[in-house]
Backbone as numpy.savetxt, mean C-alpha at the origin, in Angstrom:
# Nx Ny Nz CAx CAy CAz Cx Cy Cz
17.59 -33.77 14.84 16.77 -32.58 14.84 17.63 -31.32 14.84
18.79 -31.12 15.94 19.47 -30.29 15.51 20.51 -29.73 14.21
20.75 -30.86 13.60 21.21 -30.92 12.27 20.07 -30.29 11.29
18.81 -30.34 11.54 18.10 -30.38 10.57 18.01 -28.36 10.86
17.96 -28.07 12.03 17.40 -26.54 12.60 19.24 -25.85 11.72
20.16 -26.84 12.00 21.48 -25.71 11.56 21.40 -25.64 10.23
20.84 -26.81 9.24 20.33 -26.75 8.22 19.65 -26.15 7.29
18.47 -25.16 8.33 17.41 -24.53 7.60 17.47 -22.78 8.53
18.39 -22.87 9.40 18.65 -21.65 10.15 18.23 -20.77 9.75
18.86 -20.12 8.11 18.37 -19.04 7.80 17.03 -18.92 7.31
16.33 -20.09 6.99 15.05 -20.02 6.69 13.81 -20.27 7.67
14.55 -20.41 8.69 13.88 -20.46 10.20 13.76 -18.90 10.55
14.58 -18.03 10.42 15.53 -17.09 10.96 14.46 -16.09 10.35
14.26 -16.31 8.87 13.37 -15.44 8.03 12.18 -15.61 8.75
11.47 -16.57 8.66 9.73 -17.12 8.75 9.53 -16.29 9.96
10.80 -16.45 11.41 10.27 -15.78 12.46 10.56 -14.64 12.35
11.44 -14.08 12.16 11.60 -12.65 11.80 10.27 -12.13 11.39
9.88 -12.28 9.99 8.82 -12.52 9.21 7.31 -12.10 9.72
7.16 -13.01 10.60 5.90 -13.16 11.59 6.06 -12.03 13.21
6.91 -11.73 13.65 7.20 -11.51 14.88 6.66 -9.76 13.91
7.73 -9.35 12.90 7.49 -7.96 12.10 6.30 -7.68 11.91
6.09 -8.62 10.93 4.27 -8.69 11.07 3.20 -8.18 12.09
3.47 -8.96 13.01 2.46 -9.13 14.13 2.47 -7.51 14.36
3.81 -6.84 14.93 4.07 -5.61 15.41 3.54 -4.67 14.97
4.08 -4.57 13.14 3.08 -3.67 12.56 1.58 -3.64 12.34
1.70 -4.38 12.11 -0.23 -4.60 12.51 -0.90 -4.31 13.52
0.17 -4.99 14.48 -0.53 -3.87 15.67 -0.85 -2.81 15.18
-0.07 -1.92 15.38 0.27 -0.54 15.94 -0.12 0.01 14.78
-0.78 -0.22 13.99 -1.46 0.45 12.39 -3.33 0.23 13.15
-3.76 -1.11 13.68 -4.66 -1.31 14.21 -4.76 -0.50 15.26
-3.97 -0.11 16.44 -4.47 0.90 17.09 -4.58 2.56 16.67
-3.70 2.47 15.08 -3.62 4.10 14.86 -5.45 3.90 14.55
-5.95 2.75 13.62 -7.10 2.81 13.18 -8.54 2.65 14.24
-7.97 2.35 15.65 -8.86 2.40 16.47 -9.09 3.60 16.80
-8.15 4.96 16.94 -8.67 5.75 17.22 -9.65 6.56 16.69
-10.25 6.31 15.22 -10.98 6.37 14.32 -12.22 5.92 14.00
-13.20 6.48 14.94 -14.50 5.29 15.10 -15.38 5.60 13.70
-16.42 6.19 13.52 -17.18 6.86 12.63 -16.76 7.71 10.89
-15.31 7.69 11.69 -14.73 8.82 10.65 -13.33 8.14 9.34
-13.43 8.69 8.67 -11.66 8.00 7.50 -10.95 8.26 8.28
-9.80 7.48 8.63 -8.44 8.19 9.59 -7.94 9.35 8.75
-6.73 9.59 9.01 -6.28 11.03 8.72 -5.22 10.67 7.28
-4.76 9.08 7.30 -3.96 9.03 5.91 -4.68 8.88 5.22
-5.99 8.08 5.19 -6.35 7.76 4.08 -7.45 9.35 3.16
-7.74 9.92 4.06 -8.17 11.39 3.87 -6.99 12.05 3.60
-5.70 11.97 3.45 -4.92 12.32 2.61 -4.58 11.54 1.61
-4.84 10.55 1.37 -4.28 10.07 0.42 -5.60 10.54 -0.73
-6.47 10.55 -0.55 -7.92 10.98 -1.14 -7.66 12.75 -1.56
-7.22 13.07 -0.57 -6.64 14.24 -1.42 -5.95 14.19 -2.17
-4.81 13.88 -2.17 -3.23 13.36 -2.95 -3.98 13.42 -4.26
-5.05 11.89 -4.09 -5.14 11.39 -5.55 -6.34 12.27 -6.50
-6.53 13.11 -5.64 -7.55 14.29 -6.01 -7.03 15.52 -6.88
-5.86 15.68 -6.10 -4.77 16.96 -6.71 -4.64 16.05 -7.89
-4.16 14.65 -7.87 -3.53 14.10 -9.19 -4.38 13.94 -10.62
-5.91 13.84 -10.03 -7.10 13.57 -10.95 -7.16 14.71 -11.35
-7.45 16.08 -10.64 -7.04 17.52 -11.38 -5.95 17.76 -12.19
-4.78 17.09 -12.07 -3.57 17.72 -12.31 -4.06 17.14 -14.11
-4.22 15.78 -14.41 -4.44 15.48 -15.35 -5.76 15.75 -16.58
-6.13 16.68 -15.66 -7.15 17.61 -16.88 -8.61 17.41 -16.16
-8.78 16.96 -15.45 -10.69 16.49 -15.05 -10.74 17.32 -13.93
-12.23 17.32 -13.21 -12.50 18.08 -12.04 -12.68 16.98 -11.27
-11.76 16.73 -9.99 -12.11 16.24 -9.55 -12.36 16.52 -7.81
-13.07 15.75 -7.44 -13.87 16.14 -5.32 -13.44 15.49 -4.95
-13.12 15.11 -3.71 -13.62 14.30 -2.54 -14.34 14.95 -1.46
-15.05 13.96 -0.31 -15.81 14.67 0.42 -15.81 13.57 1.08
-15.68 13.42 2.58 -16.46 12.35 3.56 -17.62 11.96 3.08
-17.85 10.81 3.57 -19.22 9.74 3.07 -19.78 10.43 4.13
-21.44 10.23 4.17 -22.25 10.97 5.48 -22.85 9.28 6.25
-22.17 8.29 5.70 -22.74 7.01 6.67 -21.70 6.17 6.82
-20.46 6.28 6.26 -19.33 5.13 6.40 -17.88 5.80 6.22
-16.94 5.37 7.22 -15.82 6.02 7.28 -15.06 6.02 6.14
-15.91 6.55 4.86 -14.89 6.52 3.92 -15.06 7.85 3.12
-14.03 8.23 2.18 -14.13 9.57 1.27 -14.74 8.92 0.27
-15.78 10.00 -0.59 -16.25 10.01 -1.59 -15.41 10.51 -2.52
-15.22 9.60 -3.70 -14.54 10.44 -4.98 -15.35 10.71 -6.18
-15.10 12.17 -6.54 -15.65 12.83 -7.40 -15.35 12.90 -8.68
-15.56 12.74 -10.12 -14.77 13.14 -10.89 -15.52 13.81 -11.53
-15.68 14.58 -12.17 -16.33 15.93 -13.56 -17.62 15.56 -12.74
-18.13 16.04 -11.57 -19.33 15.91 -10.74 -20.26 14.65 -10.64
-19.48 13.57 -11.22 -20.35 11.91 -11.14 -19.38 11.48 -9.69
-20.28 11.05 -9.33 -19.62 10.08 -8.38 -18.97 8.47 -8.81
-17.94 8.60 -8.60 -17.06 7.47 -9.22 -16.80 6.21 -8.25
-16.59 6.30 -7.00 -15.96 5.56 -5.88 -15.89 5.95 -4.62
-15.47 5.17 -4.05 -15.10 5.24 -2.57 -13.64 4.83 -2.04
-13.14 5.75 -1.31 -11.81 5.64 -1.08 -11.94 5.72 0.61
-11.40 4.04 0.74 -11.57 3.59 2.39 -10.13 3.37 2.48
-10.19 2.87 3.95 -8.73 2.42 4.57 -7.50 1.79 4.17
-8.59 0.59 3.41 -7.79 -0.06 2.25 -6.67 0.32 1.11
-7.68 1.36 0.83 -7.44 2.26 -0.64 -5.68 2.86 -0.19
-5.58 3.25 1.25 -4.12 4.22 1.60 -3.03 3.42 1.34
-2.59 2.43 0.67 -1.51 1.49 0.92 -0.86 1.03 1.83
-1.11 1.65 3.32 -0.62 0.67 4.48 -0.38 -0.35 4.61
-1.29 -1.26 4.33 -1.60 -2.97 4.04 -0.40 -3.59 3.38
-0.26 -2.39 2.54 1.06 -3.18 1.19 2.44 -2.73 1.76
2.28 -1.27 2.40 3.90 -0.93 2.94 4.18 -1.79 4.06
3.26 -2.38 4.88 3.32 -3.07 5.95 4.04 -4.62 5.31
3.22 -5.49 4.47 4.27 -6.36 3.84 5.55 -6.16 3.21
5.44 -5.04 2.66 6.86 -4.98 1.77 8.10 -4.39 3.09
7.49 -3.60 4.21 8.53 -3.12 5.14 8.86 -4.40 5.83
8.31 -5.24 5.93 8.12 -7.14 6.70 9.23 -7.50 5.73
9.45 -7.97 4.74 9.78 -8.49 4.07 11.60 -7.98 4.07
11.38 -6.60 3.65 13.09 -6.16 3.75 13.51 -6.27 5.31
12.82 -6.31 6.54 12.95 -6.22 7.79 13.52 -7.57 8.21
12.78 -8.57 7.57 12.65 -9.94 7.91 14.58 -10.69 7.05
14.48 -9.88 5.65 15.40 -10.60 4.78 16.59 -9.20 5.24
17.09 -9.35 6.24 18.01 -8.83 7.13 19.23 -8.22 5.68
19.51 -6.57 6.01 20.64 -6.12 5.58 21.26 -4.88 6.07
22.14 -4.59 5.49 23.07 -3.16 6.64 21.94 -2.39 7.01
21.90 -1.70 8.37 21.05 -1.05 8.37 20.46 0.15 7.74
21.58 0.73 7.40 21.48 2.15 6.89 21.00 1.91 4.84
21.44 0.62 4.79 20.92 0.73 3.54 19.70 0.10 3.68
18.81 -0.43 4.47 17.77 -1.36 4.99 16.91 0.01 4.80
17.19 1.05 6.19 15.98 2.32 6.07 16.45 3.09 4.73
17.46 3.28 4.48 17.27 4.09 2.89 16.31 3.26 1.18
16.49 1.89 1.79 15.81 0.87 1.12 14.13 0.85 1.31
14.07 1.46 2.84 12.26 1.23 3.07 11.94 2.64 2.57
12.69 3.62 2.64 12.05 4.96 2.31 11.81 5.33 1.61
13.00 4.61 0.34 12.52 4.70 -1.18 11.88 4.03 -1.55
12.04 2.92 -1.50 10.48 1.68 -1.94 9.53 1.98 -1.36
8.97 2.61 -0.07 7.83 3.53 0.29 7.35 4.17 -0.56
8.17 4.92 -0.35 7.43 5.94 -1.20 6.93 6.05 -2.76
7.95 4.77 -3.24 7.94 4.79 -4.68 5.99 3.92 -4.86
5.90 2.81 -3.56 5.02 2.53 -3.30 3.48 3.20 -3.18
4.12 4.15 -2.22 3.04 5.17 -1.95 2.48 5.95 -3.03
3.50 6.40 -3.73 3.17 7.39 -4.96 2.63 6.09 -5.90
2.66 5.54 -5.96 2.20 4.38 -7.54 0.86 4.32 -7.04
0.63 4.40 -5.51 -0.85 3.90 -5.22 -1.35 5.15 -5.33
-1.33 6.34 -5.39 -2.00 7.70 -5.64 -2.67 7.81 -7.23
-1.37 7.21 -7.88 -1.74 7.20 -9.21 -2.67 5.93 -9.70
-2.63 5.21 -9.10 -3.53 4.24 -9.14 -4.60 4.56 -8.78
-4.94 4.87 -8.00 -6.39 5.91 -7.12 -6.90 6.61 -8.26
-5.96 7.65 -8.90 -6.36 8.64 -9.72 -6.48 7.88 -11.49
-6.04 7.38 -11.91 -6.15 6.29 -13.29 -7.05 5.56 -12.99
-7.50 4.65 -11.83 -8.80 4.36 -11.78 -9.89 5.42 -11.62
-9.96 6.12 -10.62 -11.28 7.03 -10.76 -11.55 7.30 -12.20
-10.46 8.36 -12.94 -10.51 8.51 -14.46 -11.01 7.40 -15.21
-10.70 6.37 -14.86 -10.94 5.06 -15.69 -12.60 5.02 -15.56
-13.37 5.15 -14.21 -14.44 4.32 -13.52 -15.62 5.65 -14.28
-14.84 6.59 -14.31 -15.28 8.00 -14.91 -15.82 7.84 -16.60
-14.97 7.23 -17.19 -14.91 6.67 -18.47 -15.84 5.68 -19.35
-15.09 4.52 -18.50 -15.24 3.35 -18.55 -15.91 2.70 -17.23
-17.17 2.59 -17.04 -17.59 2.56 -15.55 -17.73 1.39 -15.94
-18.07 0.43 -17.11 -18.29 -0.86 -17.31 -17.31 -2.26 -17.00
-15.98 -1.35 -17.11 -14.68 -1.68 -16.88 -14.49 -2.11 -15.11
-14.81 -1.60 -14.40 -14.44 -1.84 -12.91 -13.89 -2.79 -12.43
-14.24 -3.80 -12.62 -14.14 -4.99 -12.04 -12.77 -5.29 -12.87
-12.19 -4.94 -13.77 -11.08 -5.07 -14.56 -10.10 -4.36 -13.91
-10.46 -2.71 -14.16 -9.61 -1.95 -13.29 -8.87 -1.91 -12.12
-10.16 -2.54 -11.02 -10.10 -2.52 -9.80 -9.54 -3.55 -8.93
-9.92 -4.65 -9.63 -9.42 -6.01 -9.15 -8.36 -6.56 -9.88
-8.09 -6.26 -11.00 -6.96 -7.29 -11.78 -5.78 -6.47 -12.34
-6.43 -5.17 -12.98 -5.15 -4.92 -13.38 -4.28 -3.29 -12.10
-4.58 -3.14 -11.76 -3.90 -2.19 -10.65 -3.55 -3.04 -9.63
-4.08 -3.92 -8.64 -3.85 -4.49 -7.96 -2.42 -5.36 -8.52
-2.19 -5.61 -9.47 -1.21 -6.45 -10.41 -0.03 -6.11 -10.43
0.05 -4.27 -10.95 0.71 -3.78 -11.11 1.02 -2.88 -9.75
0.52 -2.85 -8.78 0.83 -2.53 -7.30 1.80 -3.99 -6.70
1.26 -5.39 -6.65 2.09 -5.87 -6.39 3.16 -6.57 -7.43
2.79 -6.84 -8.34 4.62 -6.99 -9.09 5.26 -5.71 -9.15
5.10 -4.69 -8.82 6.00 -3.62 -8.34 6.90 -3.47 -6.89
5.84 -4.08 -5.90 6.24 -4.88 -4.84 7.52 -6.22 -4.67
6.53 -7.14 -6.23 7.88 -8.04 -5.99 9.11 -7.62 -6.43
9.30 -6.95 -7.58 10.44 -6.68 -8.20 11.47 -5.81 -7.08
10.79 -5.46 -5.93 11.41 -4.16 -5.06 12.05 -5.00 -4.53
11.16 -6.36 -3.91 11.88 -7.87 -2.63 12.62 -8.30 -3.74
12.79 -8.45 -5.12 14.00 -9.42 -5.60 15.08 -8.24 -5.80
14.83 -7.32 -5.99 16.08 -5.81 -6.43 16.56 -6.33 -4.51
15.65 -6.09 -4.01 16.51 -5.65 -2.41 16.94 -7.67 -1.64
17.07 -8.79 -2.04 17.07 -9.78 -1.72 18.71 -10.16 -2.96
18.45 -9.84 -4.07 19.86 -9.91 -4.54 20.28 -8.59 -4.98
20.55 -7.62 -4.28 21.40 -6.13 -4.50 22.10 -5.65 -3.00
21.30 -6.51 -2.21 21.59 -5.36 -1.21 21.38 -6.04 0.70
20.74 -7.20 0.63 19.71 -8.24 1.90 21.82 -8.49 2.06
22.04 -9.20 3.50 23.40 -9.69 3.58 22.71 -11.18 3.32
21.95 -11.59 3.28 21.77 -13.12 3.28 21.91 -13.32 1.51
């Protein structure tokens, strides 16, 4: 048995790493979201802005506005109502795996946080534009949704994800 643990060490080493990261952030994202009963928390009401400035920037009019029955923003585009932008919608969920992942697959430190800050953000910003190319899209093409929404953004949010864990697993992880 011990032959078998010196054997798989580093892949022991990962899984708990892995899970222990996990657990933590989740926490502590779950209590930012507890303080939030009735209402959108405060990122994802920015990020609803963000992708609001971005839906303007690209030629349309676009709103948001709090929902008046569910903690989520309403999105607006050329005065149709297009969507709903909830908790989900802020990319937390995804920075939380992808920060797990470089956390877990251990490397120098200083290139580890210069590694989460840029893949953050590069993260963060892809999901704004995603927000805003779908609304435009749902604006458009409202028949489309289920295309938009589920298969191809979600797709291109995470194989953007993976390509970040194989760039940072052979460029830069010490393992």
């Amino acid at each position: 048995m011990l032959q078998l643990f010196k054997k798989y060490k580093a892949a022991i080493g990962f899984i708990v790493k892995f899970f222990v990261v996990y657990a933590i952030l989740t926490f502590v994202y779950n209590q930012y979201l507890d303080a939030f009963d009735d209402q959108p928390d405060t990122l994802t009401v920015a990020v609803a802005k963000q992708s609001n400035a971005l839906i303007n920037l690209f030629g349309f009019h676009g709103a948001v506005e709090a929902h008046e029955s569910e903690p989520t923003m309403k999105l607006i585009v050329n005065e149709k109502y297009v969507g709903r932008i909830l908790e989900g919608c802020n990319s937390v969920s995804v920075l939380i795996l992808f920060a797990t992942f470089v956390l877990a697959f251990t490397g120098r430190w200083k290139r580890s946080v210069l590694f989460l800050l840029l893949g953050g953000s590069l993260i963060y910003s892809a999901n704004l534009i995603r927000i805003a190319v779908i609304a435009i899209g749902l604006y458009k093409f409202p028949e489309k949704e289920y295309l938009l929404h589920q298969i191809i953004f979600p797709s291109m949010i995470y194989g953007m994800v993976f390509l970040l864990w194989m760039l940072w697993v052979n460029k830069f992880s010490k393992l």
